[in-house]
C-alpha positions in Angstrom: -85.9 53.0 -44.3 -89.0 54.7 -45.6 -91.7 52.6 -46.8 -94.5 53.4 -49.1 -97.9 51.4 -49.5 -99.3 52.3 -53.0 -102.7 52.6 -54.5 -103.5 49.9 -56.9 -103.6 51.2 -60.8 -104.3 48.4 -62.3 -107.7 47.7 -64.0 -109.9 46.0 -63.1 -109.2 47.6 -59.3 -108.1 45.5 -56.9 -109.0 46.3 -53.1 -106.8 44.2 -51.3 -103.7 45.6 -49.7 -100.1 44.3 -48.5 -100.5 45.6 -44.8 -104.3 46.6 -42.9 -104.5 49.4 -40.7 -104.3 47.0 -37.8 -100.7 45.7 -39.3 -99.0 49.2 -40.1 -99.9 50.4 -36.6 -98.1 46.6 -35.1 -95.3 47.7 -37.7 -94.7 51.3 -36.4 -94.5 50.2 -33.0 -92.0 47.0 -34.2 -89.4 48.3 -36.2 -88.4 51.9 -35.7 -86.3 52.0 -38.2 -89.7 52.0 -40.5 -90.6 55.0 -41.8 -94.3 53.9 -43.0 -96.4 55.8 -44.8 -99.4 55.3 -47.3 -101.0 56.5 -50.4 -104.7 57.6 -50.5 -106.9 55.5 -52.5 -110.7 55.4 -52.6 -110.9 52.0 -54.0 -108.9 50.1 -51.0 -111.3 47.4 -48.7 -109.5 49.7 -46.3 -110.3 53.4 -46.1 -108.1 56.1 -46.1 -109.4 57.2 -42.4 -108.9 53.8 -41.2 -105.4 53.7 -41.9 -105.6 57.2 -40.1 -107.3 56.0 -37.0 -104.3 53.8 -36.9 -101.9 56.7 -36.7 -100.6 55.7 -40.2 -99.4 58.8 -42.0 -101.1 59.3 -45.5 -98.7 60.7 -48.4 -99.4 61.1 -52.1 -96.2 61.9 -53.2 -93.7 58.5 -52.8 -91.1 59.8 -54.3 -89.1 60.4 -50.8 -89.5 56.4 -50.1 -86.9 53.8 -50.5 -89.3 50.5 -50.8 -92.9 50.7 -52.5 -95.2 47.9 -51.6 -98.7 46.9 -53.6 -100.5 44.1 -54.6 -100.7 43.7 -58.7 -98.4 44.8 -61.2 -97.9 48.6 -61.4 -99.0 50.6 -64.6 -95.2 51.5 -66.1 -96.5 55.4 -66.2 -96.6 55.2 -62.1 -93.1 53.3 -62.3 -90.7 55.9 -60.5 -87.0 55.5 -61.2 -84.7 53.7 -58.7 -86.7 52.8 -56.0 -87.4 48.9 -54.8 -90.7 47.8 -55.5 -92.9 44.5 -54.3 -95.5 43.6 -56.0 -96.9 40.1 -58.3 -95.2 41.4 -61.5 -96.3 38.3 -63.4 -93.1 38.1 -65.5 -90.9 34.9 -64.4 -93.2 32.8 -67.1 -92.4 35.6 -69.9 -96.1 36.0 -70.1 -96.2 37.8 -72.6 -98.8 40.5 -71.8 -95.8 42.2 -69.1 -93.3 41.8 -71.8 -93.2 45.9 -71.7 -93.3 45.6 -67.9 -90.3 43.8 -67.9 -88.2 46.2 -69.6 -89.5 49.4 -67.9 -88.1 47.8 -64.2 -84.4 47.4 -66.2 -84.3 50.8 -68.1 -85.8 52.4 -64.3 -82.8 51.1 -62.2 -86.1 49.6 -60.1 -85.1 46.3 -57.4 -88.7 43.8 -58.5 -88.9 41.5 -55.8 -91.5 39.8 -56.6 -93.9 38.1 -54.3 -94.0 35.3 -55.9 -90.3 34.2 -55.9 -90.1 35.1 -52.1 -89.1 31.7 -50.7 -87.5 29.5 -48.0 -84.0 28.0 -48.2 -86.4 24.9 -48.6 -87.6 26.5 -51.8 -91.4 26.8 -50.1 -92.9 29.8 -51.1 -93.3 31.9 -48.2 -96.0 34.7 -48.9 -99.5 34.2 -51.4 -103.1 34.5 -51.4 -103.6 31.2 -52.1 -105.1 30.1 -48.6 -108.2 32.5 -49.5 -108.1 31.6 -53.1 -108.9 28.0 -51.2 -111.7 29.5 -48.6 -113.7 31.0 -52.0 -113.2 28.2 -54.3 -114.6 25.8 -52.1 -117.6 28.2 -51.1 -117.8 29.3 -55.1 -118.4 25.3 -55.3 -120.7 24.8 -53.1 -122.8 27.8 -54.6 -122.4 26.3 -57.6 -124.0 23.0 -56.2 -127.3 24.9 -55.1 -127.6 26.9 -58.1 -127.4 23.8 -60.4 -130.0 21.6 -57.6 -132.3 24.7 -56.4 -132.2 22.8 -53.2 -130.4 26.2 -51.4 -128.8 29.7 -52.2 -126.0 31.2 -51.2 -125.2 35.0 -50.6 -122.2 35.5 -53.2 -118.8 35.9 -51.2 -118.1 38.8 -52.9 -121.3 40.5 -50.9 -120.2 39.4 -47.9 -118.4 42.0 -45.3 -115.8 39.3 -44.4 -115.5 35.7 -43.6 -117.5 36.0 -40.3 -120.5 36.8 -42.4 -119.3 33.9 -45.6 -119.2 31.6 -43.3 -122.8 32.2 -41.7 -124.0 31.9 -45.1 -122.6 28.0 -45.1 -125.6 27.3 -42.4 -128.0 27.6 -45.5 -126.2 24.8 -47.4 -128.0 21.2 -47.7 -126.6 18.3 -49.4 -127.4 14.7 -50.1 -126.6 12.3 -47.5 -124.8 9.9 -50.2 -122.5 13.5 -51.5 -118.8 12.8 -51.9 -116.4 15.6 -53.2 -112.9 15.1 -54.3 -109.9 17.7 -53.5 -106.6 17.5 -55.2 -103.8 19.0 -53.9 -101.8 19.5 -50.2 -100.6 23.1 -50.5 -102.5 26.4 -49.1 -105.4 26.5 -51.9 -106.5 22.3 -51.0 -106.1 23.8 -46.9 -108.3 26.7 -47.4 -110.5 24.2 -49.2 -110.6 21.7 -46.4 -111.1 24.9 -43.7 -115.1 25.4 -45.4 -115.4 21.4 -46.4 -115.1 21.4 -42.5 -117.2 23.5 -41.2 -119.9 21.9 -43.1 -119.2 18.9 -41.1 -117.9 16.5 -44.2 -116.2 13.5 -42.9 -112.6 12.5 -44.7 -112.0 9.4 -45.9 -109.4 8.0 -47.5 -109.2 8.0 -51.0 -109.3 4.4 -51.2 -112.6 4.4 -49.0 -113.6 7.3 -51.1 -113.4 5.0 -54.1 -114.4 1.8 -53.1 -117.5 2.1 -50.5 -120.9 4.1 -49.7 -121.5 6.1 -47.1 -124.6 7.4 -44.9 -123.5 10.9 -44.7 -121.6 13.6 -47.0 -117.8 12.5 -47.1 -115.0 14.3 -48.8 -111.1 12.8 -49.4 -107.9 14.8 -50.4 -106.2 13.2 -53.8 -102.4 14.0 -53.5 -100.4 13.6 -57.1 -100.0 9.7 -56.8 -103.5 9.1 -55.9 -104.6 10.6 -59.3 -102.1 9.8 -61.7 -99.6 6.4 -61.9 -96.6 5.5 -64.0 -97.0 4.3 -67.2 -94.9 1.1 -66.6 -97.0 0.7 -63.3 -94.7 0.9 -61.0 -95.3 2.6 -57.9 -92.5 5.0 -56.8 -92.9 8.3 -54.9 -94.0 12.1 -55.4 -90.6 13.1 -56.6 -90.2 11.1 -58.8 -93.4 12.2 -60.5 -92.2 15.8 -60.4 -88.7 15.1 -62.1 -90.4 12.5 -65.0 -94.3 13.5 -65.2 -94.0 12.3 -68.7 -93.5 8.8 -67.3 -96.9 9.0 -66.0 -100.9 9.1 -67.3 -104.2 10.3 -65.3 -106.2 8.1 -62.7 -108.6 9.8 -62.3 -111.5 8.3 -63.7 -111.7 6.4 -60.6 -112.7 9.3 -58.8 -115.1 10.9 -61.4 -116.6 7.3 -61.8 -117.9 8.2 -57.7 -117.5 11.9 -57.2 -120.1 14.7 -57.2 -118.3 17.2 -56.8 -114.2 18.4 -57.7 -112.8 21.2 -56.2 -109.3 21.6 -58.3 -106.5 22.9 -55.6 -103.7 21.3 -57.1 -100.5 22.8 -58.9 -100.5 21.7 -62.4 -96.6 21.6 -63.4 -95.8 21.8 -66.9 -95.4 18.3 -68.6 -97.4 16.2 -66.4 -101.3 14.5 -67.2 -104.7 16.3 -67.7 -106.8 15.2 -65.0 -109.5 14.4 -67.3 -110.0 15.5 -71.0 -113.0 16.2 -72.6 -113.3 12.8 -74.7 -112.8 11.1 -70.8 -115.7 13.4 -69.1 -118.1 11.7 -71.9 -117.2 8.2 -70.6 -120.5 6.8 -69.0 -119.0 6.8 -65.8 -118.2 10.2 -65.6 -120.3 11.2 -62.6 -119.2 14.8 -61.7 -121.5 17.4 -61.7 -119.7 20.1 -60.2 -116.6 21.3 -60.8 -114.7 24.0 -58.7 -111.3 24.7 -60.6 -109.3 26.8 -58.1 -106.2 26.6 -60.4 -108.1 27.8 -63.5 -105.8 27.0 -66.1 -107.8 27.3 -69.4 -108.0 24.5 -71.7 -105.8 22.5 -69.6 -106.0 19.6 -67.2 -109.4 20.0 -66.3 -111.6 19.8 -69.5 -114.6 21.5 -68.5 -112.5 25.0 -67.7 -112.8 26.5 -71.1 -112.9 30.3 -70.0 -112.4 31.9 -66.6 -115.7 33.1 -65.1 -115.9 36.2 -63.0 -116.6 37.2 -59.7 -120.0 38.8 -60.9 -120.9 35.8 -62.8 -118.3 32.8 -61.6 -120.7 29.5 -62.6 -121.1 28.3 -66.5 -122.1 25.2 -67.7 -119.9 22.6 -69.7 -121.7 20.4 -71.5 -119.3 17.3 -71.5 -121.5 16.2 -74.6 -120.8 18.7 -76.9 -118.0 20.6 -75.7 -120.1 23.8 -75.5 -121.2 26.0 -72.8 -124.6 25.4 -72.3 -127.8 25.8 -69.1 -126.4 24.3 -65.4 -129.5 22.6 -65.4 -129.2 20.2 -68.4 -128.4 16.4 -67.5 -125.0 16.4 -69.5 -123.6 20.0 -68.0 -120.9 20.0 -65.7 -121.5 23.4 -63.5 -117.7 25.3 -63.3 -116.9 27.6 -61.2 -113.7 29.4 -62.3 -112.9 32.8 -61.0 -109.4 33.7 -61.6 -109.2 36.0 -59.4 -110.8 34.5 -55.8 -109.1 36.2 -53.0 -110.6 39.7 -54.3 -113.9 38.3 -53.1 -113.0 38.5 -49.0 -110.0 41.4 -49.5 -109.5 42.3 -46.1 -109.9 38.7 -44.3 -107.5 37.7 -47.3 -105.0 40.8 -47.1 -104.7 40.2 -43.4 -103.5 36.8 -44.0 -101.4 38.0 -47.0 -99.8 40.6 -44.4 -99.1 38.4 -41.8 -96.8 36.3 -44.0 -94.9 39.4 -44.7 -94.8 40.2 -41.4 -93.0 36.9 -40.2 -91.2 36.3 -43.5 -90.3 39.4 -45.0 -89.7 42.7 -43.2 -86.9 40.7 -40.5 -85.4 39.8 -43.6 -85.7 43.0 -45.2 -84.8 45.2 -42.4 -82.2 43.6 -40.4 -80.6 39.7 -41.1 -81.4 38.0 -43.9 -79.2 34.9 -43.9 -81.4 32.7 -46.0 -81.1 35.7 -48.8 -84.9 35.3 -49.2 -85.0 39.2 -50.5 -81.9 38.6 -52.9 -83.2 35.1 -54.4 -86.5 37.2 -54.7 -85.3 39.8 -56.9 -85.8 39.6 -60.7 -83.2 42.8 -61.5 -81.4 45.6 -60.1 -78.8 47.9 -61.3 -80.2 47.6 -64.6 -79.6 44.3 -64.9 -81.4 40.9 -64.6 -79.8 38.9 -61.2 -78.1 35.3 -62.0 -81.2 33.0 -61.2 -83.4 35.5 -63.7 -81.0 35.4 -66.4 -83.3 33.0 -68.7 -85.5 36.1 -68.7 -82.7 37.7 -70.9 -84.3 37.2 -74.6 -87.5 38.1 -73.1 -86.3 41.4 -71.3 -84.9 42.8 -74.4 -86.0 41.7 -77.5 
């Protein structure tokens, strides 16, 4: 099986990779059966002479290869005709800006597995960026925090060669010794969150400790679903059932904005269920939060103050919770937000290296030899043409 890496085309560019140097050199000497070869690009994290060094052949013609492998989606003019292709196509939602996408995979004869949809017989997802989209957020916040105070400044991660150097810039970082910051969600974003709330030496606390008493020293707690949100007939019952009847249930949060400084938003927001706080709730006179780090950037959603993604050139704006307008970080009534949509493209190789190792574990044993979970088939939107069974609901989508 030959294997093709591919440039990104997608603008804005996007350095990151699937595999580094490091990992297509481990591949070659793993799985003979690879062919592996990669596509120059000047605007990779990783240079061309890197892969090189590595003894990874460079090709610009893919044509000859049975898999291609990138990051984003793939402009449909570079789209070659019956090959299988991995990338985030960002179509399983029927967004409708890769409505065209869509349609070029089925009239190419092209395999989309999408990253994405690659998942355990458990139904985890087995391969994302979300770990790093954690790491930044959490530092993005913290910026945001001395930016809004002036009482320190922090190197933006973006400038930074790599986490080594991000994380010496978290040495700089002074907070109040009354500071308590609130994380919702358990999955990879909330653990890359809690991997920099750590290293600045935050204690966790429960969230019931969080709520309810003062502390000497920074503190930080992790609100699952139940902790911020309860059934409306206030009975308490378990996660799934929160999942399965989110309409059942309305927002709790309050009691952690009434006490929090800062929220970092690492939570999956599922369709149906509560905003964590609307905009008439962040002018209560309890509302305390003065930061706001929304990892999951959904706009005009769950979390009021995220009325427009910020960027990784300029990722902090203010909210005035007053007004509902964007206004100065440093007026009384303006919640500072931080939300970049696009955080792992701040560290690309720390975060491409992490992307690839999942791939590496998850993905090629199951691609290249025995895959009885069918983690490639479940993964694959269409082939032959045609949308698989589990796409199907894609159908009026795909070809209308």
């Amino acid at each position: 099986m030959k294997i093709g890496i591919i440039r990104e085309g997608k603008n804005p560019p996007d350095k990151r990779v699937p595999f580094t140097p490091a990992q297509c050199e481990e591949i070659m000497g793993s799985y003979p059966e690879i062919e592996l070869v990669v596509q120059p690009s000047k605007i990779r994290c990783f240079s061309d002479d890197e892969y090189k060094e590595k003894g990874v052949p460079m090709q610009s013609d893919l044509s000859d290869c049975d898999v291609l492998m990138g990051v984003k989606e793939v402009p449909i003019r570079n789209l070659m005709n019956d090959k299988t292709y991995f990338f985030f196509s960002h179509t399983i939602k029927q967004q409708p800006y890769n409505k065209d996408l869509i349609k070029a995979l089925l009239d190419k004869n092209i395999r989309m597995v999408d990253y994405e949809t690659l998942t355990a017989a458990t139904n985890q997802r087995l391969v994302g960026f979300g770990r790093y989209a954690g790491i930044v957020g959490a530092y993005n916040g913290f910026l945001a925090w001395g930016m809004k105070y002036d009482t320190f400044s922090l190197y933006p991660a973006h400038e930074c060669e790599d986490r080594v150097e991000l994380e010496e810039e978290l040495k700089r970082i002074q907070l109040p010794s009354n500071f308590k910051l609130v994380l919702t969600g358990k999955g990879r974003v909330s653990q890359g969150s809690v991997e920099i709330i750590e290293l600045l030496g935050l204690k966790k606390v429960s969230p019931e400790d969080f709520i309810t008493k003062t502390f000497e020293a920074p503190v930080y707690t992790i609100a699952d679903c139940l902790d911020y949100n309860k059934r409306k007939d206030g009975q308490i019952l378990n996660n799934s059932d929160f999942y399965t009847n989110p309409e059942d249930y309305i927002t709790d949060f309050p009691k952690f904005s009434a006490v929090a400084d800062m929220f970092i938003a690492g939570h999956f927001y599922g369709s149906g269920s509560p905003y964590i706080f609307t905009r008439e709730e962040a002018k209560h006179p309890d509302f305390k939060l003065k930061v706001v780090a929304d990892i999951s950037c959904d706009i005009d959603g769950p979390v009021a103050s995220t009325i427009r993604p910020s960027t990784i050139t300029d990722p902090i704006y203010g909210y005035n919770r007053m007004t509902e307008k964007e206004d100065t970080i440093k007026n009384e009534d303006v919640i500072t937000v931080m939300a970049v949509d696009n955080l792992p493209c701040e560290l690309p190789k720390d975060a491409s290296a992490d992307f690839g190792d999942m791939l590496m574990e998850h993905v090629l044993p199951a691609l290249l030899r025995e895959d009885p979970d069918t983690i490639i088939g479940r993964a694959s939107i269409c082939e032959n043409k045609k949308l698989t069974e589990k796409y199907d609901y894609l159908s009026e989508y795909a070809y209308n």
